[in-house]
C-alpha distance (Angstrom), angle and dihedral (degrees) to the residues before:
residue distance angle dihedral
X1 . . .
X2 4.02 . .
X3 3.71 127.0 .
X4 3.83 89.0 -118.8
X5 3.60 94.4 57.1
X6 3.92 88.5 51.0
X7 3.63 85.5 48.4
X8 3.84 99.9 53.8
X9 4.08 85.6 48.6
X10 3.85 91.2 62.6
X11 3.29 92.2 48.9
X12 3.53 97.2 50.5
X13 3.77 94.7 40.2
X14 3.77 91.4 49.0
X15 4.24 94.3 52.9
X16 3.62 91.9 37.1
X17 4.07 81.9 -136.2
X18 3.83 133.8 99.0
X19 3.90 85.7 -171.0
X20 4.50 88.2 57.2
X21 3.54 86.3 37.8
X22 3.32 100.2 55.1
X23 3.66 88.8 46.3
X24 3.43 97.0 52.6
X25 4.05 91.2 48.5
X26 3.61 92.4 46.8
X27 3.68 90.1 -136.9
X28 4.24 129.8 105.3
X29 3.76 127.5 -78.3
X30 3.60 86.5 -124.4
X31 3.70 100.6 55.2
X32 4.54 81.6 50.0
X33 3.76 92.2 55.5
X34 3.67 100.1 42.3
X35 4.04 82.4 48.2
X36 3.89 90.4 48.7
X37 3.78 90.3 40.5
X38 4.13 92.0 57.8
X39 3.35 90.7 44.4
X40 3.87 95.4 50.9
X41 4.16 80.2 46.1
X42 3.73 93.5 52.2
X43 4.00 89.2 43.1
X44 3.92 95.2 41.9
X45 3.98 89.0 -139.7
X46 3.58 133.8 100.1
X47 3.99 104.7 -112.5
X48 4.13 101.3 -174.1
X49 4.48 128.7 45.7
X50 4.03 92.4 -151.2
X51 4.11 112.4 -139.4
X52 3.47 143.3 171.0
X53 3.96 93.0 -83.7
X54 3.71 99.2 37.5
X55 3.70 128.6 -73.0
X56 4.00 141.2 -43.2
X57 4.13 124.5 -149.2
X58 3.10 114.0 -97.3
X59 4.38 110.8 -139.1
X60 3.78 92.6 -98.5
X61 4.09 85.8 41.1
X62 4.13 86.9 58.9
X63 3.45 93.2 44.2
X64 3.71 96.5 52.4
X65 3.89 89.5 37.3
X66 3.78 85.2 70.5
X67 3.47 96.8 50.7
X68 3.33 91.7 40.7
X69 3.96 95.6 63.5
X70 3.98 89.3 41.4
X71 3.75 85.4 60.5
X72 4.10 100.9 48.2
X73 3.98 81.1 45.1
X74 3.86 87.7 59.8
X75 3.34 98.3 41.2
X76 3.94 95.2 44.2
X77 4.37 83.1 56.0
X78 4.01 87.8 44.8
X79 3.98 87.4 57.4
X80 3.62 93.3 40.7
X81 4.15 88.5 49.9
X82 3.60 95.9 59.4
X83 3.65 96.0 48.4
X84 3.83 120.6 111.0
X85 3.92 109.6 -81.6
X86 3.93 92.8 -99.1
X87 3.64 88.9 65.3
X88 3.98 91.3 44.9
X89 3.45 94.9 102.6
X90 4.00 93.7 44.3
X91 3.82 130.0 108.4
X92 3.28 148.3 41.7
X93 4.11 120.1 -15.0
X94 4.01 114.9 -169.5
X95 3.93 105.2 -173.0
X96 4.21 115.5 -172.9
X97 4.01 116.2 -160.2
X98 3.90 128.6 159.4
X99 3.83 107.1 -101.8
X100 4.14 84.1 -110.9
X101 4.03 88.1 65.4
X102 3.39 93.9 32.7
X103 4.00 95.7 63.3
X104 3.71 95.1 46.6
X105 3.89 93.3 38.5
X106 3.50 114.5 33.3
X107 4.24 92.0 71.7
X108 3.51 87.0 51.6
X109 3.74 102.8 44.8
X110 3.34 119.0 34.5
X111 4.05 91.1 57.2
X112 3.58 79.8 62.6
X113 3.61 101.1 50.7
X114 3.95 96.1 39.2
X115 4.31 84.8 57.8
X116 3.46 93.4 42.5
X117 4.03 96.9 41.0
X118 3.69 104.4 29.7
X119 4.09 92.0 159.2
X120 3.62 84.8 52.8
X121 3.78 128.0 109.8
X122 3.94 113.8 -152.9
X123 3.69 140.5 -161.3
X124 3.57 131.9 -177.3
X125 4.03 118.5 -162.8
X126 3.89 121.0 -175.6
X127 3.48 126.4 -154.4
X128 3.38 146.3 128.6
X129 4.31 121.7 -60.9
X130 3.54 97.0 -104.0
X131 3.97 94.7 41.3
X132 3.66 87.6 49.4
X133 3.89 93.8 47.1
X134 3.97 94.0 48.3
X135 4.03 84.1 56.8
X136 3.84 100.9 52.5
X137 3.85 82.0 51.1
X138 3.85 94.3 56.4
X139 3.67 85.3 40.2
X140 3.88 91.6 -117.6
X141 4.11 85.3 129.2
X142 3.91 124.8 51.2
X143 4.16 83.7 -146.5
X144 3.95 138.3 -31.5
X145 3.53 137.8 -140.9
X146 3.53 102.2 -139.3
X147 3.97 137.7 150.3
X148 3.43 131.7 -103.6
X149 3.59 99.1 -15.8
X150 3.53 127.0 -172.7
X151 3.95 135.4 -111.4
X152 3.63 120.6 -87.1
X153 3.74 134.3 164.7
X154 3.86 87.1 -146.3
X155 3.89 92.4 52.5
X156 4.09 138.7 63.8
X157 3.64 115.8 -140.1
X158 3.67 116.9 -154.4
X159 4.06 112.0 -174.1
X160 3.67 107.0 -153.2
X161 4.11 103.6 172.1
X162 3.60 130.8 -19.0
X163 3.97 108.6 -142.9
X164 4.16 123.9 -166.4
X165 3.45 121.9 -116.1
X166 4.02 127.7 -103.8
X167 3.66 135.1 -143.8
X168 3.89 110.0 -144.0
X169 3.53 130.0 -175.4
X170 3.85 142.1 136.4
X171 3.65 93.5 -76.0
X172 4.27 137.6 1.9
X173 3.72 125.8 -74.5
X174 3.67 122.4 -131.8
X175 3.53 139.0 -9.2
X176 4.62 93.6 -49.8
X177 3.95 109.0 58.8
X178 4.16 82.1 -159.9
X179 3.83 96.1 57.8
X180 3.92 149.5 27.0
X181 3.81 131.8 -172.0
X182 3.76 115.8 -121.5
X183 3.75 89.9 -121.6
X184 4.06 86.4 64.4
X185 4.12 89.0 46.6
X186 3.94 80.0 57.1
X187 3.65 102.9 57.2
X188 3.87 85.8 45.0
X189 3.89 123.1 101.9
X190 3.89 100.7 -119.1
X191 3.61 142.4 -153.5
X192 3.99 112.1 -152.0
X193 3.49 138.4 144.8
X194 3.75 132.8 -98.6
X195 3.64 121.4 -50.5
X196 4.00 95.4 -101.1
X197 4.23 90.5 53.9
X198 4.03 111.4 114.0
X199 3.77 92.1 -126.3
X200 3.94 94.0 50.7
X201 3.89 85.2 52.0
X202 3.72 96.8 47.9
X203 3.67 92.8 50.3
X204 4.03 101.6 41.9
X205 4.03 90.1 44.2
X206 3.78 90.1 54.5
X207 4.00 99.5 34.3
X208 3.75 81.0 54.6
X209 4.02 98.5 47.6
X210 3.59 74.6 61.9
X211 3.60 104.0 44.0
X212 3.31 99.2 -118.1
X213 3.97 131.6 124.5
X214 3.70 128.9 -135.5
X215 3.69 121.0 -128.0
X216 3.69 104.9 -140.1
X217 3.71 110.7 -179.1
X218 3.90 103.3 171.1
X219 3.93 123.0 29.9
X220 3.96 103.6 -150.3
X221 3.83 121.7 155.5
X222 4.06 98.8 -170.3
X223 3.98 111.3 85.9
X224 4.01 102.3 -149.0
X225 3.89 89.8 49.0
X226 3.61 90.7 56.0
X227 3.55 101.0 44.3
X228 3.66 80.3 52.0
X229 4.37 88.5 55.7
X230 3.92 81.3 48.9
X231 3.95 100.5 53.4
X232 3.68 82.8 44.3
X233 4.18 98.1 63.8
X234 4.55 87.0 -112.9
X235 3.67 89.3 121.7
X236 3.78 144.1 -68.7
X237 3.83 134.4 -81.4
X238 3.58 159.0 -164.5
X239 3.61 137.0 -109.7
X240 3.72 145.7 145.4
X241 4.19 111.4 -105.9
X242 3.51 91.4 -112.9
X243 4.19 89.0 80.6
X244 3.75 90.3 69.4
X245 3.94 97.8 60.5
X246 3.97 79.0 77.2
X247 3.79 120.2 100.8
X248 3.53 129.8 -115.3
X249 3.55 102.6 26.5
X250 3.71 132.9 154.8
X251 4.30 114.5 -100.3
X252 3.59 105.4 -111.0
X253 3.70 135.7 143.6
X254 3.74 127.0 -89.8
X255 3.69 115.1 -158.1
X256 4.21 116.6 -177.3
X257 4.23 103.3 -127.6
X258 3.67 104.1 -129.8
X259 4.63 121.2 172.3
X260 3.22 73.5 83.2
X261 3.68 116.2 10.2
X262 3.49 107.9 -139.0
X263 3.82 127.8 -140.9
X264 3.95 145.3 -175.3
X265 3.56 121.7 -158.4
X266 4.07 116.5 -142.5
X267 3.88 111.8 -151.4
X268 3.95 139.2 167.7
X269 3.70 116.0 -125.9
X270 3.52 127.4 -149.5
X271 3.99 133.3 -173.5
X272 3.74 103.5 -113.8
X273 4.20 89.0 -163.1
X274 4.02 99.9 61.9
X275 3.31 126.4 93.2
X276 4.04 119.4 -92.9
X277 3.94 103.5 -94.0
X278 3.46 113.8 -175.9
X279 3.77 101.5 -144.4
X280 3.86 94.0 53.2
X281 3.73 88.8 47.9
X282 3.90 94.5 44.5
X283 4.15 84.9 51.7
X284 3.47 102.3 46.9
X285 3.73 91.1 54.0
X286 3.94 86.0 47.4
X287 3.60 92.7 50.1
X288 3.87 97.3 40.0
X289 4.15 92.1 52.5
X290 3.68 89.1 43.6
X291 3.94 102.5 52.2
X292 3.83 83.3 35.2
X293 4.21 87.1 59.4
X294 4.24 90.2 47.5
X295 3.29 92.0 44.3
X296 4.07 91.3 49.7
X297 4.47 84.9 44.0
């Protein structure tokens, strides 16, 4: 298998075309399938469904197309590496946060990082945690900020602040505007993202501890929609503080859940098998002091 032939498949997979692809190679549609074909060979799967309009992936073609991507990353940060040291700080930077961080941290940040690394050519990708965590493991992202993530040999963990959790809705619960008990968060009609969502986890893990159930009436992973729901009378939900640094948000209360209180931990994650690269290890210190400082504000 040769990096050019793993090259040509991106390319092909990302146009959906041998006919653009070839085009935007410069080389022969001939010389792209019998690439494809040896690679389908070596992988003893069919990668592409031909059509009318081009082709689709085939399963095992998505699944290697991931890989595939993680790989070119690496290879594009080996190059870079072994560069003189004025081009150490050159190159590609892929950043993952979770669209909460990424609203209250991307202003801030990447002015920082485009002074500091002006050679440098950077990405930011939102997503969920888990989505976010599964790509710094393919090596699709240099590093994520992500919460609560989960223990891996293949994967550095960096806590940077762990923030409690907040009931919002339309109007207080109970008799203290400040607080609510997790037994009245219960017995509420919630809002809350998908089952696999750090937050959901944290609040079904320690609603059952208690044997309680949570009432969730809407499944919605994006934050402003929800608060939307929420100003709306749909139902309440749960987030961590950090949400309401964002602009143009609906006035609602925010009451801290105490009986338990309930936390979520924001880390960055690193790859621990890639090669040192000093620009991704240069930004992630950058980006863990400064979310660490507007956190702290």
């Amino acid at each position: 298998m040769e990096i050019t032939q793993i090259r040509h498949f991106v390319r092909i997979a990302e146009t959906g075309s041998y006919i653009k692809a070839a085009d935007l190679l410069d080389i022969g549609q001939s010389t792209l399938s019998r690439q494809v074909r040896a690679l389908e060979v070596e992988l003893r799967a069919s990668l592409f469904y031909r059509h009318g309009r081009g082709v689709l992936l085939t399963e095992a073609g998505k699944k290697f197309l991931e890989y595939a991507r993680g790989v070119l990353h690496l290879m594009d940060a080996a190059a870079i590496a072994v560069r003189d040291s004025e081009s150490a700080y050159a190159g590609q930077l892929v950043i993952g946060m979770a669209p909460s961080i990424g609203r209250a941290c991307i202003p801030v940040l990447l002015p920082q990082l485009t002074q500091l690394f002006p050679r440098a050519s950077i990405s930011v990708v939102e997503g969920l945690s888990g989505a976010l965590y599964d790509a710094v493991l393919l090596g699709q992202l240099d590093f994520a900020l992500v919460y609560n993530p989960a223990a891996s040999p293949n994967i550095k963990i960096t806590p940077i602040v762990s923030e409690p959790l907040y009931l919002i809705g339309p109007h207080p619960v109970g008799a203290d505007a400040a607080c609510v008990t997790l037994a009245e968060v219960a017995a509420l009609p919630l809002i809350l993202p998908h089952g696999n969502h750090s937050v959901r986890v944290a609040v079904e893990s320690a609603a059952a501890r208690l044997g309680l159930g949570v009432n969730v009436r809407l499944q919605v992973d994006a934050a402003h929609p929800t608060m939307e729901l929420v100003a709306q009378g749909m139902g309440y939900s749960i987030m961590p503080r950090l949400v309401e640094r964002e602009s143009h948000l609906p006035a609602l209360s925010w009451q801290k859940i105490g009986a338990p209180v309930l936390e979520t931990t924001l880390s960055m994650v690193l790859p621990t098998q890639q090669p040192s690269n000093p620009l991704v290890a240069a930004a992630a210190e950058v980006a863990r002091t400064a979310l660490g400082t507007l956190l702290a504000d």
